[in-house]
LUMPAKOL-74621 format. One line per 8 residues: number of its first residue (from 1); their letters; for each residue x, z, y of N, C-alpha, C. Coordinates in Angstrom, 2 decimals, padded with zeros to 5 digits. Layout:
BEGIN
NUM = a = X/Z/Y/X/Z/Y/X/Z/Y ~ ...
END
This chain:
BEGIN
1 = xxxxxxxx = -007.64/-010.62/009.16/-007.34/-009.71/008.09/-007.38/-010.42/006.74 ~ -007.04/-009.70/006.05/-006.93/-009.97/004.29/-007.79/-009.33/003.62 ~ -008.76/-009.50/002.78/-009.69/-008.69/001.84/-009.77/-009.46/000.31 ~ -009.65/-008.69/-000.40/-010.20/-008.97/-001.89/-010.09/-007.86/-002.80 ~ -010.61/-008.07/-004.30/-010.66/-007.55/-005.19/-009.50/-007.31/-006.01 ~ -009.35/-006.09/-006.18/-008.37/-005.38/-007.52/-008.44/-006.06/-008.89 ~ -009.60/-006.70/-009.04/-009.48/-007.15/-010.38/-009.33/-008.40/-010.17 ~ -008.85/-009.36/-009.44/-008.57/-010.37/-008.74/-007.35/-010.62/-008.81
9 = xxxxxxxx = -006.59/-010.07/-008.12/-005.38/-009.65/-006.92/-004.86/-008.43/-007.79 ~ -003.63/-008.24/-008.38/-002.78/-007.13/-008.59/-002.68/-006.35/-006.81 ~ -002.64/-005.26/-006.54/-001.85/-004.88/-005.29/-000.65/-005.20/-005.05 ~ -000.11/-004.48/-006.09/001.45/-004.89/-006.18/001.82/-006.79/-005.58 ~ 001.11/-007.28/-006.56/001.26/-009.04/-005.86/001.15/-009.23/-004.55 ~ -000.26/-008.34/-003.96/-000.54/-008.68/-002.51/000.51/-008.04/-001.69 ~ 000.52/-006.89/-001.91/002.10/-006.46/-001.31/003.63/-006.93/-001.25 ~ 003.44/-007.25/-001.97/004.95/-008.68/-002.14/004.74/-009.78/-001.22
17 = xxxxxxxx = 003.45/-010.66/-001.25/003.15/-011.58/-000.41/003.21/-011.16/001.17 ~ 002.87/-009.45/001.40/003.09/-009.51/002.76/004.58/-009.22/003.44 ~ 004.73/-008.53/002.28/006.18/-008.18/002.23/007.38/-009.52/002.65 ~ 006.93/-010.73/001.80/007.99/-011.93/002.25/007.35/-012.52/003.48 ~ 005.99/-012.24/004.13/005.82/-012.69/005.69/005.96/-011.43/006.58 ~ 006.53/-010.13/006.21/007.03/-009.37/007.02/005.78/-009.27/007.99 ~ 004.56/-008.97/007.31/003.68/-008.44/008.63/003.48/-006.84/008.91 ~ 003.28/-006.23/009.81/002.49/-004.99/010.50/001.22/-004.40/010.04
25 = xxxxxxxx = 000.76/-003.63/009.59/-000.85/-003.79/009.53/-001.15/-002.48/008.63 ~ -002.13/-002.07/008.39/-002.28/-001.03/007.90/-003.51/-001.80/005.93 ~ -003.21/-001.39/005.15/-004.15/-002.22/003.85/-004.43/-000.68/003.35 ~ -006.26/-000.69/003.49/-007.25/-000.14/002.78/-007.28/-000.50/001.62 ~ -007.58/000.59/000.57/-007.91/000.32/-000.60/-008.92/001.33/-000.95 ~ -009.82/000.74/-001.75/-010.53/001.31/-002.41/-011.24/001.15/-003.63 ~ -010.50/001.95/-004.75/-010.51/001.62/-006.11/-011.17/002.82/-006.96 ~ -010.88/001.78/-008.15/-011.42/002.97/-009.61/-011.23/004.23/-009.64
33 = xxxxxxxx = -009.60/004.06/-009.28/-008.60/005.86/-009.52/-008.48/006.20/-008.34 ~ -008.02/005.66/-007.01/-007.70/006.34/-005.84/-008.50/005.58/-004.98 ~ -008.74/006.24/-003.39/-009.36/005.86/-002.56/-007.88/006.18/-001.07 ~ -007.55/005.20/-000.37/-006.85/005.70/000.65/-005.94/004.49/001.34 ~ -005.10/004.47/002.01/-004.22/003.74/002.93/-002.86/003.35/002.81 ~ -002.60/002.35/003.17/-000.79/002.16/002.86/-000.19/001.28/004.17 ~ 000.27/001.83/005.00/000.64/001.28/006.50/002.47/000.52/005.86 ~ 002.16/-000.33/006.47/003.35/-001.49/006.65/004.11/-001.49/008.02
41 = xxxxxxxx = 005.12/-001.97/007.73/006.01/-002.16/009.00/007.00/-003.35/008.69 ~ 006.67/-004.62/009.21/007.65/-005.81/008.74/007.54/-005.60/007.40 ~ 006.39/-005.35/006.78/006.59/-005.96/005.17/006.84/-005.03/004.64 ~ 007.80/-003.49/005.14/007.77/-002.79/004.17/007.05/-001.55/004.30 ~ 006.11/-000.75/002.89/005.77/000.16/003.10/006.32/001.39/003.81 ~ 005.56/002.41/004.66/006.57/003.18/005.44/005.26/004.25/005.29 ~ 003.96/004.08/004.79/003.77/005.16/004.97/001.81/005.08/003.92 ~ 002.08/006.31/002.82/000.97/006.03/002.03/000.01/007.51/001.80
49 = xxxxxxxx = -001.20/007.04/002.38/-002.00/008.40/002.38/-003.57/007.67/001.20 ~ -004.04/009.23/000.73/-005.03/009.20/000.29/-006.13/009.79/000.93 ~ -007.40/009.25/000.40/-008.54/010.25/001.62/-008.50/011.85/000.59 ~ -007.95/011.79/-000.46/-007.87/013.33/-001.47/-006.76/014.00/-000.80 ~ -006.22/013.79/000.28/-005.02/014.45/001.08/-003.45/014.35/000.17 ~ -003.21/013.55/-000.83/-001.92/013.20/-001.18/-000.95/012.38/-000.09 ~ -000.29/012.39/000.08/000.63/011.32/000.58/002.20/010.76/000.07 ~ 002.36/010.20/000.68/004.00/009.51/-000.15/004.44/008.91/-000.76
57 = xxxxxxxx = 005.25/009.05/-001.21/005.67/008.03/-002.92/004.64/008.28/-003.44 ~ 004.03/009.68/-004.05/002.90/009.69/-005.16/001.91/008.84/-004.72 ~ 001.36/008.83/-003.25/000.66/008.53/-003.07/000.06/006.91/-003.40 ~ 000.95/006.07/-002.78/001.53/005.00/-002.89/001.06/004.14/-004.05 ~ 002.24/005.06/-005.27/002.07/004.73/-006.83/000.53/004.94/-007.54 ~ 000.15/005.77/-007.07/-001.69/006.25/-007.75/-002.39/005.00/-006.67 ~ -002.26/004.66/-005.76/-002.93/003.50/-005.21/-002.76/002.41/-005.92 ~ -001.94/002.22/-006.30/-001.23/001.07/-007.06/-001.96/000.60/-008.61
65 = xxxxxxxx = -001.67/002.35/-009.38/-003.01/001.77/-010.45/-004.15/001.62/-010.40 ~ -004.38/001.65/-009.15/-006.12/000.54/-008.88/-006.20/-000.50/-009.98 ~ -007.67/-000.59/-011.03/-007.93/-001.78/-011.37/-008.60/-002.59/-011.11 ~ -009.64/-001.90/-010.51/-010.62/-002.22/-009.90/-011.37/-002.03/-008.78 ~ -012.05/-002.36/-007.81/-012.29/-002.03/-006.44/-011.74/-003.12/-005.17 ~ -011.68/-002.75/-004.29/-011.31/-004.03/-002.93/-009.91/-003.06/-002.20 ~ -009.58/-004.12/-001.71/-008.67/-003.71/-000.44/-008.78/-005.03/000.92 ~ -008.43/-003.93/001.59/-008.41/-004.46/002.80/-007.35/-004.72/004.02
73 = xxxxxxxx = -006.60/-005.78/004.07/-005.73/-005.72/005.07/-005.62/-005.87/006.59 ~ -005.67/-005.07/007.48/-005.84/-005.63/008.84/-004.29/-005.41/009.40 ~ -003.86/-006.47/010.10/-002.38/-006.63/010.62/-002.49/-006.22/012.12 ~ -001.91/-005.74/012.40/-001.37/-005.06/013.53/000.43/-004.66/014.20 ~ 000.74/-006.07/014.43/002.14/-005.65/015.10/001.95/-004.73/015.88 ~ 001.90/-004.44/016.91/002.16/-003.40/017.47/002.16/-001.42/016.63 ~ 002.35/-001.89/015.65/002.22/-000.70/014.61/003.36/-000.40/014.17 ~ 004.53/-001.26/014.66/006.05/-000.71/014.31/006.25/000.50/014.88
81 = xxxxxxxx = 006.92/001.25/013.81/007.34/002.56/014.24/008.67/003.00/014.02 ~ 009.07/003.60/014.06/010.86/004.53/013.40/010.46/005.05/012.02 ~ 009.71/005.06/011.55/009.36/005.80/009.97/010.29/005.37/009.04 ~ 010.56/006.13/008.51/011.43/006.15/007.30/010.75/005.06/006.30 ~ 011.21/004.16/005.78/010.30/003.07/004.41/010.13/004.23/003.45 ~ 009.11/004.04/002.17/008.87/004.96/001.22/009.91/004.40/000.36 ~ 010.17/005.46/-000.61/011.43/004.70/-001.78/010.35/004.07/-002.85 ~ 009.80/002.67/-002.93/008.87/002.02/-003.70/009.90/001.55/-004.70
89 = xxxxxxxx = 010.49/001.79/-004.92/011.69/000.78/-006.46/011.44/001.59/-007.69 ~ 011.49/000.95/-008.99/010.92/001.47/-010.15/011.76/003.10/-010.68 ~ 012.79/003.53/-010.19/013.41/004.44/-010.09/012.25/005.48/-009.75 ~ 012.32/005.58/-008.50/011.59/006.49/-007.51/010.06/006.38/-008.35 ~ 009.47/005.30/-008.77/008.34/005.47/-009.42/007.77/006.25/-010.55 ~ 009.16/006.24/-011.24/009.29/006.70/-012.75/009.38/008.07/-012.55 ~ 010.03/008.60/-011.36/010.44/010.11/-011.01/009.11/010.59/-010.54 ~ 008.18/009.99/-009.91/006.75/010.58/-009.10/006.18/010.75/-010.00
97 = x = 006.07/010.47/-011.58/004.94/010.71/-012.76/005.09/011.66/-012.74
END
């Protein structure tokens, strides 16, 4: 697995990095503003929950302004699924505020 600090590590950065090795895996976070999950599939997000019961794009994006706190990545191929990817592009971001 992967672990470190928010005030370390942007998410956004660490997510890019898994994103260009296309791994599986599900990355815990747990921060300042949100507490919750963001499941991968080949690199791309496909699926983002909070333990406050949000999910989705919003979800996703409020994980994201983490400044502080850890995350945690554990990889798991066998975690490919048919899920739809989330729409993560600055478009779709700007529309979830």
């Amino acid at each position: 697995g992967l672990h470190g600090k928010l005030d370390s590590f942007a998410l956004e950065d660490v997510l890019q990095v898994l994103s260009l090795r296309r791994v599986s895996g599900t990355m815990r976070v747990d921060g300042d503003r949100a507490q919750g999950a963001i499941s991968l599939m080949e690199g791309t997000p496909v699926r983002a929950e909070m333990d406050s019961g949000e999910s989705g794009e919003a979800a996703f994006f409020l994980l994201l302004e983490n400044c502080a706190g850890e995350f945690t990545f554990v990889q798991d191929e066998s975690a490919r699924t048919a899920e739809t990817p989330l729409r993560v592009d600055r478009e779709s971001r700007d529309s979830s505020r």
